[in-house]
Structure formats: C-alpha cells, structure tokens
Backbone as CSV, one residue per row, in Angstrom:
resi,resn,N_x,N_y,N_z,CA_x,CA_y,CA_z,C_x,C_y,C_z
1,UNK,0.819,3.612,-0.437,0.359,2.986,0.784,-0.784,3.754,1.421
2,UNK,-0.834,5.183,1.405,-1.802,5.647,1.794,-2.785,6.499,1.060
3,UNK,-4.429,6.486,1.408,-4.860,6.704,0.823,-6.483,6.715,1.495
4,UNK,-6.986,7.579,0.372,-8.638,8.378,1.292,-9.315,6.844,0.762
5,UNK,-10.402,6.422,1.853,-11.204,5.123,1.578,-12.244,5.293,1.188
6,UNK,-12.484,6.462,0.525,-13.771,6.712,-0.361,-13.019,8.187,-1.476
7,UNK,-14.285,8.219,-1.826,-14.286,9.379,-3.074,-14.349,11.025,-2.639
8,UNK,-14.273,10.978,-1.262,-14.065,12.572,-0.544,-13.333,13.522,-0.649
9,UNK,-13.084,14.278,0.548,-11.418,15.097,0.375,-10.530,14.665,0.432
10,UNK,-9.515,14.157,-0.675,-8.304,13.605,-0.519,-7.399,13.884,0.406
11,UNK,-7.371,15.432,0.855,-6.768,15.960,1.609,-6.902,15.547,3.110
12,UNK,-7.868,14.982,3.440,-7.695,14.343,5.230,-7.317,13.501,5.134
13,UNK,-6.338,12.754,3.971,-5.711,11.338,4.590,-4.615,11.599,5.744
14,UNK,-3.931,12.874,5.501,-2.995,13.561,6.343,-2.933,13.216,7.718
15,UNK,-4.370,13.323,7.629,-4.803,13.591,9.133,-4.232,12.459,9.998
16,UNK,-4.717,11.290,9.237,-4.630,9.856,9.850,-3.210,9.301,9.760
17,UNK,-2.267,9.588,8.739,-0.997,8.558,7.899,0.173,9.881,8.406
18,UNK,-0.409,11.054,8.200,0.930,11.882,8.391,1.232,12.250,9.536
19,UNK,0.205,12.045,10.989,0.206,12.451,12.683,1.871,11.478,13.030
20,UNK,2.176,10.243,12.680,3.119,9.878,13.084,4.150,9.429,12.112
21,UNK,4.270,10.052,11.007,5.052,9.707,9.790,5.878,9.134,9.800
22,UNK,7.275,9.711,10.878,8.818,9.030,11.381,8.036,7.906,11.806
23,UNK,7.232,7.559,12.668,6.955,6.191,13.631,6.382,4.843,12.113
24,UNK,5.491,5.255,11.255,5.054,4.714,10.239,6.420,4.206,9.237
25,UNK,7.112,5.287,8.990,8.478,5.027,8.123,9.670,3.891,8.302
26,UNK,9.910,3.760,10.011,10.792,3.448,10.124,10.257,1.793,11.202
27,UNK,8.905,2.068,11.465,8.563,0.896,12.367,7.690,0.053,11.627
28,UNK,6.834,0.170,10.944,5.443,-0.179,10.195,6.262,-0.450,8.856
29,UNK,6.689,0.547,8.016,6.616,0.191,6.417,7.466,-0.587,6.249
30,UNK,8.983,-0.995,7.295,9.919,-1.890,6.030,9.354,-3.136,6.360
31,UNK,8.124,-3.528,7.287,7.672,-4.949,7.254,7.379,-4.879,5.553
32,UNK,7.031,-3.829,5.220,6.629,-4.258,3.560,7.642,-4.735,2.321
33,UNK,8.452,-4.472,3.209,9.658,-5.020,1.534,9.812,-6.029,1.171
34,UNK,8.847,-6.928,1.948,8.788,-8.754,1.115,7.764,-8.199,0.012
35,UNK,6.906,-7.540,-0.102,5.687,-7.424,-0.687,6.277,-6.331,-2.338
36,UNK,6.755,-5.651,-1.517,7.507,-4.879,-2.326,8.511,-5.292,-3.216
37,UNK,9.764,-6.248,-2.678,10.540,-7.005,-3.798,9.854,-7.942,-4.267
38,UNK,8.957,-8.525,-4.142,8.229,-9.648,-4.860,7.610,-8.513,-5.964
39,UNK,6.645,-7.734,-5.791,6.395,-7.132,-7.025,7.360,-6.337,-7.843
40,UNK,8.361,-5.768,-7.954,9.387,-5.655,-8.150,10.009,-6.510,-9.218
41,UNK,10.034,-7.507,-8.724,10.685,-9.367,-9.098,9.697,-9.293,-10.352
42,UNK,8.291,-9.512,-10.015,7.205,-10.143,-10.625,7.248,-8.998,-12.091
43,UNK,7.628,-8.344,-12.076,7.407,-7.007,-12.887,8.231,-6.578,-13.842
44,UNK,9.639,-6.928,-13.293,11.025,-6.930,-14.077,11.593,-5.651,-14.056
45,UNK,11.336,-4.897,-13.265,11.397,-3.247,-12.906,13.369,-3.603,-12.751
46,UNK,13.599,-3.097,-13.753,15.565,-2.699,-14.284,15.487,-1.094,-14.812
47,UNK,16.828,-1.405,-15.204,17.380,0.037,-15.785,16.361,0.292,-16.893
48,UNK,16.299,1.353,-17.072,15.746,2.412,-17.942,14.140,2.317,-17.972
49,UNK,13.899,1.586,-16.913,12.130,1.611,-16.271,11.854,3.141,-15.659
50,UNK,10.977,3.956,-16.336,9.998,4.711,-15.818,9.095,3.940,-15.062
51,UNK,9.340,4.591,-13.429,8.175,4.115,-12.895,7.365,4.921,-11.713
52,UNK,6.131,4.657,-11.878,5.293,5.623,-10.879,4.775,4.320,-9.946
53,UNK,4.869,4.866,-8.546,4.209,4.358,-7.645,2.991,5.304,-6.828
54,UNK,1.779,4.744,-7.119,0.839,5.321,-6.476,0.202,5.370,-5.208
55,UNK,-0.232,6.128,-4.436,-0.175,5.973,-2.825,1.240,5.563,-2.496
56,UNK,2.230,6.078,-2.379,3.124,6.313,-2.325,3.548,6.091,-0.558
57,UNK,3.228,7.060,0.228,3.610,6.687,1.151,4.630,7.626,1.958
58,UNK,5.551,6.673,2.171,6.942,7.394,2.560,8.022,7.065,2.149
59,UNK,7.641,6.623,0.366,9.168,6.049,-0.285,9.405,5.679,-0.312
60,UNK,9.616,4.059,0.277,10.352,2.826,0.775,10.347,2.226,-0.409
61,UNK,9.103,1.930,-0.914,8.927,1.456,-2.175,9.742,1.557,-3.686
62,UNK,9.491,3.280,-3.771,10.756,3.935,-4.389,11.792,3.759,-4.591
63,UNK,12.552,3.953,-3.359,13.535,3.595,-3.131,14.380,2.031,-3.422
64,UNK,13.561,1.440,-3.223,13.760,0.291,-3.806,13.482,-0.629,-5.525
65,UNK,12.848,0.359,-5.590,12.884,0.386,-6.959,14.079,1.115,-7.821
66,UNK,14.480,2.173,-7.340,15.656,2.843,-7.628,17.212,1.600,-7.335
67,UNK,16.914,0.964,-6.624,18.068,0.037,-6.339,18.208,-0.595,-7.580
68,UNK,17.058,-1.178,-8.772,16.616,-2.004,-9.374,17.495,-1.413,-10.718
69,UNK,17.550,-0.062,-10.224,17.848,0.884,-11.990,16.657,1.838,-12.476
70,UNK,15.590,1.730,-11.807,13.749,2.684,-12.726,14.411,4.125,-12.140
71,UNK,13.775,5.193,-12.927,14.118,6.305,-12.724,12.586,6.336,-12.361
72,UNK,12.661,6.978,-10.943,11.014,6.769,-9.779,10.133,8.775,-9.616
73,UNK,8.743,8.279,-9.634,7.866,8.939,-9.878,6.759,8.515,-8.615
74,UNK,6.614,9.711,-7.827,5.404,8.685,-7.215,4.690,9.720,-6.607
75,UNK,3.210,9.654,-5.936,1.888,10.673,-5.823,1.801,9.860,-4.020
76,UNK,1.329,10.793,-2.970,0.596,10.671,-1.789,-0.048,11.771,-1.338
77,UNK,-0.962,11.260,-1.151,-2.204,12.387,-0.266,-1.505,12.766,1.207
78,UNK,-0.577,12.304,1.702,0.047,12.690,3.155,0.839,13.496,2.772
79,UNK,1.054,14.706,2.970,2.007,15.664,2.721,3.461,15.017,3.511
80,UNK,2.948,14.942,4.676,3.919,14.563,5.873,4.840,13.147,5.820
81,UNK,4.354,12.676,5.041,4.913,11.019,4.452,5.399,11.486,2.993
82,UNK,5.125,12.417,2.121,6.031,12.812,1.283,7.630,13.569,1.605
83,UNK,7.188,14.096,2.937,8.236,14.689,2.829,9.697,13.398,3.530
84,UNK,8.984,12.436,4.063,9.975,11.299,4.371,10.633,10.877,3.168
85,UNK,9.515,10.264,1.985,9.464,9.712,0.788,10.535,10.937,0.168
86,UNK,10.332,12.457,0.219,12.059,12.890,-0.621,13.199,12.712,0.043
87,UNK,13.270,12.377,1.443,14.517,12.755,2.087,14.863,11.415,1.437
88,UNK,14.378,10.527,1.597,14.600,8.505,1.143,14.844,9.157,-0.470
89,UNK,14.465,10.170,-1.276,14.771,9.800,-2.723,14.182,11.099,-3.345
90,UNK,15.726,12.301,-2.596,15.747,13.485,-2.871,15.770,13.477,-4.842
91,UNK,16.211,12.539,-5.605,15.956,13.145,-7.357,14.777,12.336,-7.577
92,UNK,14.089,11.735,-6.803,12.750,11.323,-7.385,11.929,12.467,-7.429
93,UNK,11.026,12.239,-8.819,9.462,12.893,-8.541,8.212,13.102,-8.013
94,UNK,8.525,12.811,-6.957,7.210,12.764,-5.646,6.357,13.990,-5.239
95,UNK,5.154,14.008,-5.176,4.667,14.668,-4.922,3.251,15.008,-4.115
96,UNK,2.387,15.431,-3.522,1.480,15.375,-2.509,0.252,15.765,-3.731
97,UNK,-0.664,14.805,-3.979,-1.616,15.206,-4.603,-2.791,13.679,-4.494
98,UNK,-3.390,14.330,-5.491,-4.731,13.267,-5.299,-4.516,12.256,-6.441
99,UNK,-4.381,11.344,-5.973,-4.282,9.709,-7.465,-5.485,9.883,-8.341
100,UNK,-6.748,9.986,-8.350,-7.678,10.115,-9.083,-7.330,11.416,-10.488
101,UNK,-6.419,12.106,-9.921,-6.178,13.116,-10.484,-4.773,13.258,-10.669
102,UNK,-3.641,12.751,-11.289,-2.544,12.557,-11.095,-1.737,13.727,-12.602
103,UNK,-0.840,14.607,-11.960,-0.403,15.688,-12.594,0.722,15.070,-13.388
104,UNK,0.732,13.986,-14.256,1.847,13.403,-14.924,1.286,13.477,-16.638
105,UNK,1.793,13.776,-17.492,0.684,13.619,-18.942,0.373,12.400,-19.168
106,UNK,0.205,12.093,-20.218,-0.265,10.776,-21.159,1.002,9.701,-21.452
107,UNK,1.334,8.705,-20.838,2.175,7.641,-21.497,3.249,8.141,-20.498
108,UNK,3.718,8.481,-19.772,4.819,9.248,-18.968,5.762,7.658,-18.084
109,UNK,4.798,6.920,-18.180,5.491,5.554,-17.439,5.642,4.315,-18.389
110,UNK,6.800,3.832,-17.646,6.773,1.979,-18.436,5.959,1.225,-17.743
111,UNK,6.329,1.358,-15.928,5.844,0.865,-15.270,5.078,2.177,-13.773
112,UNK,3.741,1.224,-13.268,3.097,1.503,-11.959,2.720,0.372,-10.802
113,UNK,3.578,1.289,-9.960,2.715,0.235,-8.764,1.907,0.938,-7.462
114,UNK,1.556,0.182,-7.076,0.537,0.485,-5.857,0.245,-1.090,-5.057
115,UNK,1.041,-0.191,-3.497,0.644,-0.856,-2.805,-0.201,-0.650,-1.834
116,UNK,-1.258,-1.407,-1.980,-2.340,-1.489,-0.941,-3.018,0.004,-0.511
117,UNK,-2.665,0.712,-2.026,-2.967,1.814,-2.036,-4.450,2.385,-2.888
118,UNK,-5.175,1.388,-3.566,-6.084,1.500,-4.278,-6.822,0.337,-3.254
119,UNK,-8.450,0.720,-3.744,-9.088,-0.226,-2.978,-10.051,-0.561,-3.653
120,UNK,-11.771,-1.333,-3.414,-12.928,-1.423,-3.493,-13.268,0.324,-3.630
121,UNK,-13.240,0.797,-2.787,-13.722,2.309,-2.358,-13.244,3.404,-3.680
122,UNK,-11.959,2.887,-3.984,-11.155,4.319,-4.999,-10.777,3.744,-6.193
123,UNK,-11.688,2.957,-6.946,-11.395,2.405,-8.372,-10.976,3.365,-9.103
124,UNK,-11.333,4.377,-9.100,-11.316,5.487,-10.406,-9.837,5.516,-10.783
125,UNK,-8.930,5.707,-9.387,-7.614,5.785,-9.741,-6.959,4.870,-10.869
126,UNK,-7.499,3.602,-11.083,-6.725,2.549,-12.104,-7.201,3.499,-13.516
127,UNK,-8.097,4.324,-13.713,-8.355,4.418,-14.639,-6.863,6.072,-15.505
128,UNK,-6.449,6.649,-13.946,-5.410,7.275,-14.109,-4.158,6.932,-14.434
129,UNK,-4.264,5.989,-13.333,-2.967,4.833,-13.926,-3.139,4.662,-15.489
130,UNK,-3.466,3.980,-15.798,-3.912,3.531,-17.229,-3.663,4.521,-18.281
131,UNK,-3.890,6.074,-18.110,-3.721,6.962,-18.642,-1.879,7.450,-18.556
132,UNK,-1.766,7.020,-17.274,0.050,7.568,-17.881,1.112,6.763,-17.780
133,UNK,0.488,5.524,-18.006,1.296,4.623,-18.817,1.691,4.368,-20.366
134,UNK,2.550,4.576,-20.540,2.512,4.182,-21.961,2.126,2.796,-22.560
135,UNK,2.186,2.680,-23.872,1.194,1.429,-24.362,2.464,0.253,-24.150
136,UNK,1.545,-0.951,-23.695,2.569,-1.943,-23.129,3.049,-1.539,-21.767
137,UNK,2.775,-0.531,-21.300,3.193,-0.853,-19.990,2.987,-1.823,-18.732
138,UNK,3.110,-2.246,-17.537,3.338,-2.824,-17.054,2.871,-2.157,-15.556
139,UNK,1.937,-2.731,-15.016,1.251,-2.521,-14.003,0.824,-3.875,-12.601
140,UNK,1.428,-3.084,-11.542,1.374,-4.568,-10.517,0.461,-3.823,-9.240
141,UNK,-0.489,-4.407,-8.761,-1.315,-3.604,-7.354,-1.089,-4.314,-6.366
142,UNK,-1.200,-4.944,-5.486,-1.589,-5.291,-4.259,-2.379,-4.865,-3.172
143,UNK,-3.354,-5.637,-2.852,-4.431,-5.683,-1.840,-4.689,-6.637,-0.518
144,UNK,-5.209,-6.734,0.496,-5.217,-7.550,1.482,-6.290,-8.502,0.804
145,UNK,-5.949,-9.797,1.576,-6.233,-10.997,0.661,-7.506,-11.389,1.667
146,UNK,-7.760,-12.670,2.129,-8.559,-13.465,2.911,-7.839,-13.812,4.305
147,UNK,-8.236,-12.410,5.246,-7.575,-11.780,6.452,-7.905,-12.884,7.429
148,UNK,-8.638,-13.250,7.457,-9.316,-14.292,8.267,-8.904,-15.574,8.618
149,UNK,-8.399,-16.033,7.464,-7.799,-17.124,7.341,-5.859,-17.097,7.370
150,UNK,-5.580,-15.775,7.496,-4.020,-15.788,7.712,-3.491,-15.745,9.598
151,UNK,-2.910,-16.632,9.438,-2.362,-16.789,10.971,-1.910,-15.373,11.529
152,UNK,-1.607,-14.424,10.444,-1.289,-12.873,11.507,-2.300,-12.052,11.496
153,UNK,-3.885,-12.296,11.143,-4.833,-12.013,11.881,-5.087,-11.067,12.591
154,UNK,-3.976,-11.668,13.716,-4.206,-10.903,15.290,-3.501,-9.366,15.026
155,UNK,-2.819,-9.197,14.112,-2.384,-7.805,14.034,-3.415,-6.972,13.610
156,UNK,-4.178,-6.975,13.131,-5.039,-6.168,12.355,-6.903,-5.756,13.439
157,UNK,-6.441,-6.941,14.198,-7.626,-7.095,15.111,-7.854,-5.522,15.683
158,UNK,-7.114,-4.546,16.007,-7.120,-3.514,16.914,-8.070,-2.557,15.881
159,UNK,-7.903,-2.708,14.650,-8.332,-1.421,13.796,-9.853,-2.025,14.071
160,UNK,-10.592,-2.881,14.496,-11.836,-2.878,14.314,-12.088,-2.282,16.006
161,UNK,-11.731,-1.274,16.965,-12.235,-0.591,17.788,-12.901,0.883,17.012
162,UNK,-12.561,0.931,15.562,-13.573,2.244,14.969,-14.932,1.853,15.177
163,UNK,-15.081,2.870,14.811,-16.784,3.425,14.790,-17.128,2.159,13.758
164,UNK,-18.606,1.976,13.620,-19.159,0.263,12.866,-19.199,0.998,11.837
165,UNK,-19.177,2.151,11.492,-19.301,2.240,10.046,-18.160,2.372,9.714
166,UNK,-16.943,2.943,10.584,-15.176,3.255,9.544,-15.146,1.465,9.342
167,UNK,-15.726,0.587,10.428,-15.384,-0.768,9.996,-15.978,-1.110,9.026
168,UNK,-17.419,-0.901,9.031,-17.642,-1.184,7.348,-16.954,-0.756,6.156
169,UNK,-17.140,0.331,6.231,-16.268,0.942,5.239,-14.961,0.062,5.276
170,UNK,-14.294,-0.212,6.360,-12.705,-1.199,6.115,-13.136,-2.314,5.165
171,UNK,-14.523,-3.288,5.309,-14.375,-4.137,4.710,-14.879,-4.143,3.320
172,UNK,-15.683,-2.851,3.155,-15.537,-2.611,1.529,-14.242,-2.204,0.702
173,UNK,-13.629,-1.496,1.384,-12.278,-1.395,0.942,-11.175,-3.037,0.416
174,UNK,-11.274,-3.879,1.366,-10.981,-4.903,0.962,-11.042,-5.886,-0.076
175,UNK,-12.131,-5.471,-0.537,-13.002,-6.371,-1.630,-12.357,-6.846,-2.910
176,UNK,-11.793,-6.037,-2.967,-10.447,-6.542,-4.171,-9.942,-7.630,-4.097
177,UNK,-9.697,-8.389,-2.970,-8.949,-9.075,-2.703,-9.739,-10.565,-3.215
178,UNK,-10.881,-10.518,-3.341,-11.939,-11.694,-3.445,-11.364,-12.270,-4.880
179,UNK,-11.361,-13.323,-4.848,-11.526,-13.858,-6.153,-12.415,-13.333,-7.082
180,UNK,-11.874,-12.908,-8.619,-12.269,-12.616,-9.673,-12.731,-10.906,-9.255
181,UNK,-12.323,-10.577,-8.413,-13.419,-8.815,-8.192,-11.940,-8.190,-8.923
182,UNK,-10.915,-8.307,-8.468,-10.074,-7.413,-8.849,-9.807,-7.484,-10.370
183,UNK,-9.735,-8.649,-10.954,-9.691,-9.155,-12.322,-10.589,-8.289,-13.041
184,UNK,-11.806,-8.370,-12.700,-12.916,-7.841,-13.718,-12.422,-6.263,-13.407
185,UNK,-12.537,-5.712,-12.282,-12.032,-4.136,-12.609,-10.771,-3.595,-13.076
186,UNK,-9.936,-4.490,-13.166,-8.957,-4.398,-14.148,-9.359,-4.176,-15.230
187,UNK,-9.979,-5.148,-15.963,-10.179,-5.423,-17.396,-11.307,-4.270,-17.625
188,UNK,-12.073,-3.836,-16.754,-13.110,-2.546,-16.769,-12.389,-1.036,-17.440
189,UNK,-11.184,-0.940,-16.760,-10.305,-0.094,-16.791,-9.494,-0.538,-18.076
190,UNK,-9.341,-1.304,-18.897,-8.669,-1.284,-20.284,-7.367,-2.176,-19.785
191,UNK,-7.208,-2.932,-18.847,-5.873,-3.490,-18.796,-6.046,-5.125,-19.089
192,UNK,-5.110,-5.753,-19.554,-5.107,-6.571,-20.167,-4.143,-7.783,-19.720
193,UNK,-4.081,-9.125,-19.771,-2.879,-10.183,-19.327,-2.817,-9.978,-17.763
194,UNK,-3.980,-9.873,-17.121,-4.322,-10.022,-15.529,-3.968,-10.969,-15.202
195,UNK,-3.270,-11.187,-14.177,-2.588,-12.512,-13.471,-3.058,-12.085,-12.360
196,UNK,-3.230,-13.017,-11.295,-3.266,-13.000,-9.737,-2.298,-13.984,-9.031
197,UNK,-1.903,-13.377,-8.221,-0.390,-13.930,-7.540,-0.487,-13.819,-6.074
198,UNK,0.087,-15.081,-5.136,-0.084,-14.755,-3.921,1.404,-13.517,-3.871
199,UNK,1.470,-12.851,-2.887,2.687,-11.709,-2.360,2.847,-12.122,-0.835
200,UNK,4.406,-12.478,-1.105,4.761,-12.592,1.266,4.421,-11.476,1.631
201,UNK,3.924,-11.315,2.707,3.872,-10.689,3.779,3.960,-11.159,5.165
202,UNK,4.748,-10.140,5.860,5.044,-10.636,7.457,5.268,-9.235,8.449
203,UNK,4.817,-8.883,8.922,5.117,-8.058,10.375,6.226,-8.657,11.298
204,UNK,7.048,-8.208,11.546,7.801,-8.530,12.916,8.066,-7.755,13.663
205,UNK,8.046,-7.530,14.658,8.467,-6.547,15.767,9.040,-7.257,16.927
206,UNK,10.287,-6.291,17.578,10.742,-7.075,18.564,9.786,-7.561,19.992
207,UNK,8.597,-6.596,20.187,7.782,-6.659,21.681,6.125,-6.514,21.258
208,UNK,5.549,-6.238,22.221,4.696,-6.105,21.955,4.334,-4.537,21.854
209,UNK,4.965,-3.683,22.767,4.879,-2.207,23.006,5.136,-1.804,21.523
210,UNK,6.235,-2.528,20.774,6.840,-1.584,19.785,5.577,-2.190,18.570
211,UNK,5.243,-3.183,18.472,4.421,-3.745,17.632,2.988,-2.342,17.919
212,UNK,2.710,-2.008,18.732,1.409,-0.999,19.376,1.908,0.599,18.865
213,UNK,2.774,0.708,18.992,3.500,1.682,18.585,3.713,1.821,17.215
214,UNK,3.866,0.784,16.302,4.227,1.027,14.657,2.638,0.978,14.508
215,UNK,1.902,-0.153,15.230,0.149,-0.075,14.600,-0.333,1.487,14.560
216,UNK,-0.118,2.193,15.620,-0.338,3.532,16.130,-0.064,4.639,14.630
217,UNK,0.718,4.455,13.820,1.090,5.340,12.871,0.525,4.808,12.099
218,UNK,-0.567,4.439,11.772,-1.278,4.037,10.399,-2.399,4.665,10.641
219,UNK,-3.077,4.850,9.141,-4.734,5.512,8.901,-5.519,4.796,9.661
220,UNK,-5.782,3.366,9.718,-6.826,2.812,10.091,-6.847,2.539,11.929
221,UNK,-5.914,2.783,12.098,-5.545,2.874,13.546,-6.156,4.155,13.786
222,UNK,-5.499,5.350,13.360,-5.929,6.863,13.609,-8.013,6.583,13.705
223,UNK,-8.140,5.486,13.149,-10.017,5.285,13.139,-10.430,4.955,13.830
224,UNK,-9.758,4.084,14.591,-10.511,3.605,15.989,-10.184,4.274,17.047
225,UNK,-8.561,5.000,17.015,-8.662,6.329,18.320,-9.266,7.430,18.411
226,UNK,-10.355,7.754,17.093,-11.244,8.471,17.111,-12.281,8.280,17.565
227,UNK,-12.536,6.714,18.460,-13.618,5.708,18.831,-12.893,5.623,20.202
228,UNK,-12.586,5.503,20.587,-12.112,4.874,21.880,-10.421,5.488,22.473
229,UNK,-9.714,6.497,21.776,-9.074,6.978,22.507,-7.836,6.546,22.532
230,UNK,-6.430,7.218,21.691,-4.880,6.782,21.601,-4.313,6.169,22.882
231,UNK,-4.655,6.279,24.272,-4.411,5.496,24.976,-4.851,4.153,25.124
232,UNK,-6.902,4.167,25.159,-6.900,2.463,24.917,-6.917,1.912,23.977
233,UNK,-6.514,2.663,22.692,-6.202,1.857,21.535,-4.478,1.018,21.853
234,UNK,-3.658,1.636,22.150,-2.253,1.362,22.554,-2.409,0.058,23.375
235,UNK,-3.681,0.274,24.343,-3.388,-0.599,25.547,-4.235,-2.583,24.900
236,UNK,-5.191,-1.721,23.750,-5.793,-2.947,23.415,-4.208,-3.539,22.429
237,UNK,-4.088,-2.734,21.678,-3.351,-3.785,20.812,-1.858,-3.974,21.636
238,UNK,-1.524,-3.982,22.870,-0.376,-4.381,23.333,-1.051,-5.422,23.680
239,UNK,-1.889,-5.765,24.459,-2.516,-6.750,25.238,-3.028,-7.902,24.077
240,UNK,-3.078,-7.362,22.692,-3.248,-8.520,21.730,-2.187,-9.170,21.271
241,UNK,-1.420,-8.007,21.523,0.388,-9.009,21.135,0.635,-9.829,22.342
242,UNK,0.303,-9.428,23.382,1.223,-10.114,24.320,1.216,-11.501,24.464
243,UNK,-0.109,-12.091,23.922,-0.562,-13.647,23.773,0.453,-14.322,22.446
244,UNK,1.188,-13.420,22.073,1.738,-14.024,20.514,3.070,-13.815,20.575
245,UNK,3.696,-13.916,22.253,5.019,-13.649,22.425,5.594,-15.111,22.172
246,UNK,7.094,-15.156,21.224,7.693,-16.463,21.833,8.722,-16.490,22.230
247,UNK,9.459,-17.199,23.199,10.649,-16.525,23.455,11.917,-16.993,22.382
248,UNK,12.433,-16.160,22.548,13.466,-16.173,21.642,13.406,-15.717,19.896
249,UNK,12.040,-15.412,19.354,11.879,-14.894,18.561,10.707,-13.868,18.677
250,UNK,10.757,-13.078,17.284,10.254,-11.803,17.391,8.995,-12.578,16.994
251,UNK,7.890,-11.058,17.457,6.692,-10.942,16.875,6.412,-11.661,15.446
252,UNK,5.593,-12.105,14.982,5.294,-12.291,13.864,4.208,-12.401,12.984
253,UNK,3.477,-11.738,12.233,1.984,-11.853,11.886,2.375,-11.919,10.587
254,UNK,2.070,-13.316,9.885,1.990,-13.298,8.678,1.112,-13.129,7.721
255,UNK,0.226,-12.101,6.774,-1.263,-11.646,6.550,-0.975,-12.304,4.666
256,UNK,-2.171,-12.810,4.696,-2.471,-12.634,3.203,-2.578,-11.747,1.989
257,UNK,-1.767,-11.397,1.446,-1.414,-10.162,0.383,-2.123,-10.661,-1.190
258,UNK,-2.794,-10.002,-1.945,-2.744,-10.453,-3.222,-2.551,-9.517,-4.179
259,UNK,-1.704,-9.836,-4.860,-1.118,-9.048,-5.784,-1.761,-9.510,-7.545
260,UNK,-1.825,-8.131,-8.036,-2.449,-8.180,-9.491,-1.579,-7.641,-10.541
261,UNK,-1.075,-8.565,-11.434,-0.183,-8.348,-12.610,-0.985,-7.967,-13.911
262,UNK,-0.838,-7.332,-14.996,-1.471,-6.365,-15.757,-0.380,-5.576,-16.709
263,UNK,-1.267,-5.328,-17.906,-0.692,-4.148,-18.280,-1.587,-3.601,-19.579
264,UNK,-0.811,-2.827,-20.138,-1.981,-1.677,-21.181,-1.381,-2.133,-22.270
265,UNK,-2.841,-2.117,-23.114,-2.292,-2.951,-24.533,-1.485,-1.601,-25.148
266,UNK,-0.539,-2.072,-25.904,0.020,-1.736,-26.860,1.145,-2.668,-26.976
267,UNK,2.241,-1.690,-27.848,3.673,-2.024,-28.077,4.183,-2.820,-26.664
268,UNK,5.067,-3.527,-27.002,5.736,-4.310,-25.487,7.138,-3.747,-25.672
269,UNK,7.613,-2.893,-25.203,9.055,-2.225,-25.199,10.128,-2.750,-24.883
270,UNK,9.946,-3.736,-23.562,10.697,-4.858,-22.614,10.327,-5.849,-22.296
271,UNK,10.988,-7.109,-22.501,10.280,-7.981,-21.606,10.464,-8.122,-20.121
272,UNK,8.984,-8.550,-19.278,8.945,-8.728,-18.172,10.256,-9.876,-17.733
273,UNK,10.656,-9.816,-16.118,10.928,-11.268,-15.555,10.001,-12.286,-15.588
C-alpha cells in the first residue's frame, strides 16, 4: 500500500505513511478488504501458496491471505507500518526495504500482490516482482481507476490541497489505471495472460470527523499538510464529508479500483480460481 511516487529515497515514505500508522491500520486500511478478497478470489491464493505482497503496508492484506492457507512474505518502505504488519502476522516474512530492490532470491514465490502499491512513477518494481516469482507464477496489482467518474470522488478531493507539483506528480502516478497503459507494461516486464478486471472498492466511516481522521494517516494527505497545514487540511476534508452525510447510514465513497491479472511464463504448478 505504501510507497515512494518516484525513483528517490525510498526511505521518506516513512515520513508520510508511518506519522500515524495505528490511525492508517485500524481506520483507513480495512476499507480495503473488498479489494483485497476480490484479488485473493481472482488469484486462487490456497494452501501451499507462497506469497509476497509488495508495498505491503500494515499487513491487512497478509493477513488475509494467511486466512486463505499462503505461507506470507511481504516488503514496505514504512518501517512504522511494518511493525503493525508483524504484530497482525508475527511468522510472516515482512520486512522494511525498498521494492525495486527486494532481498528475496530468484523464484522464491507462487504468488505476488500489490496493492495500489506500484504506480506510473515506480515501474521498475514489476520487473522485481517478476524476478522472484517462480515460473508460472501468478501475479495480481491494483491501481486507481477513472477517479472522476466514481461517485466517491469526494473522498480523495482533500489530497489535491498539495503543492501543484505533489498534484502532478499524483496524477502521473495514476496512469496505470488508463486503458491498455497497464497491459503494455506488464507485457514490457515479461508477464504474460494480462487480464483487466474491475475490483470493489468502498470507504465507510461512521462521521465525518472520523472519515478526516483515517484521510489524515495516509502519504498523500501528509502532501497537502505540507501545503496548507494538519489543521486546515482536517478542517477541509471534514467540511467535504459533511455534504455526504445520510442519516441513518454511514459515510460512503465508492472509488474505481482496477485490478491486473498476470503471470510469468513457465510451468503452471496450480490452477488458478
């Protein structure tokens, strides 16, 4: 999940993903487990699956993959979100390092995933992936889709108070998501039987405060309070929820996810679901 939006020091993602780690873990990430059991599902991730998850996060992912039966492997640049990610999955192999550069040998996986953890900006990483998978393995990504056009929109609206260039930079990062971009850098990278798949996604939060509060523990948030300041960042994105209250049900922003199915030629060991 987290991850540097260019080719820099891997090491300042910290800065941004690990300042509120508990608040990110427990308020922000399990909106992801529609996204997460769908690839999961899509993938066929059972018993005796080696699997690495890249941008990792704070485990959730993992962890749920471990429910499945995979004996779990996974890399984040947040020290501080790794250390959530072992308490969630003290015999996993997790560890704080850079994806471009991933300390696992050759063929070490059946399966990899990454969510919304590779971008436009950090291609190189698929090409690591690719390397410690074994042949036939089985590879699923997910990226933000066509933001614009998804009715939960309004959640994401706050991260554009960064600076115009962290926003540019946001929307090169995105680019994956376009029709045919992610396909071709797949197949750039040696992977093969590319599918594109829509993935649910949904945010819910009970208020609007707490919705401002889980936004608050993410990287791209940490970008615009470097622009305008953790207080009126809080105060803009409460004041954007508050128009999207209904009564009697929670928050809800439903965003466009697209997910990319794949894998490395060789031997096929298992079949997929």
């Amino acid at each position: 999940m987290t991850t540097v939006g260019g080719q820099g020091d891997w090491t300042v993602v910290d800065e941004g993903w690990g300042r509120k780690a508990v608040d990110f873990a427990t308020l922000s990430e399990p909106g992801n487990c529609r996204e997460y059991v769908a690839m999961h599902h899509r993938l066929g991730v059972s018993d005796g699956d080696r699997l690495v998850d890249v941008a990792c996060g704070a485990g959730l992912a993992i962890e749920l993959a471990r429910a499945r039966g995979a004996s779990c492997a996974g890399i984040d640049a947040s020290s501080r979100l790794v250390v959530v990610a072992h308490d969630r999955n003290p015999l996993a192999d997790v560890r704080v390092g850079d994806m471009h550069a991933m300390p696992w040998a050759d063929e070490s996986f059946d399966v990899a995933t990454s969510f919304r953890g590779i971008w436009g900006t950090t291609p190189q990483a698929l090409g690591e992936i690719h390397r410690v998978l074994a042949p036939g393995g089985r590879f699923g990504l997910t990226v933000w889709g066509h933001i614009k056009v998804s009715t939960g929109a309004w959640a994401l609206a706050p991260f554009r108070l960064a600076a115009s260039a962290k926003v540019e930079n946001q929307a090169t990062m995105v680019t994956l998501g376009r029709p045919g971009v992610g396909e071709d850098l797949l197949a750039r990278y040696g992977f093969i039987d590319v599918e594109r798949v829509d993935v649910p996604f949904a945010w819910e939060f009970s208020d609007p405060e707490m919705y401002a509060r889980a936004l608050a523990s993410t990287g791209p948030a940490y970008e615009a309070m470097q622009n305008v300041g953790e207080a009126a960042f809080v105060a803009a994105a409460t004041q954007e929820a508050r128009a999207r209250v209904r009564d009697g049900l929670p928050l809800r922003a439903e965003i466009n996810v697209v997910g990319y199915l794949a894998r490395k030629p060789g031997a096929i060991t298992r079949e997929t679901a």
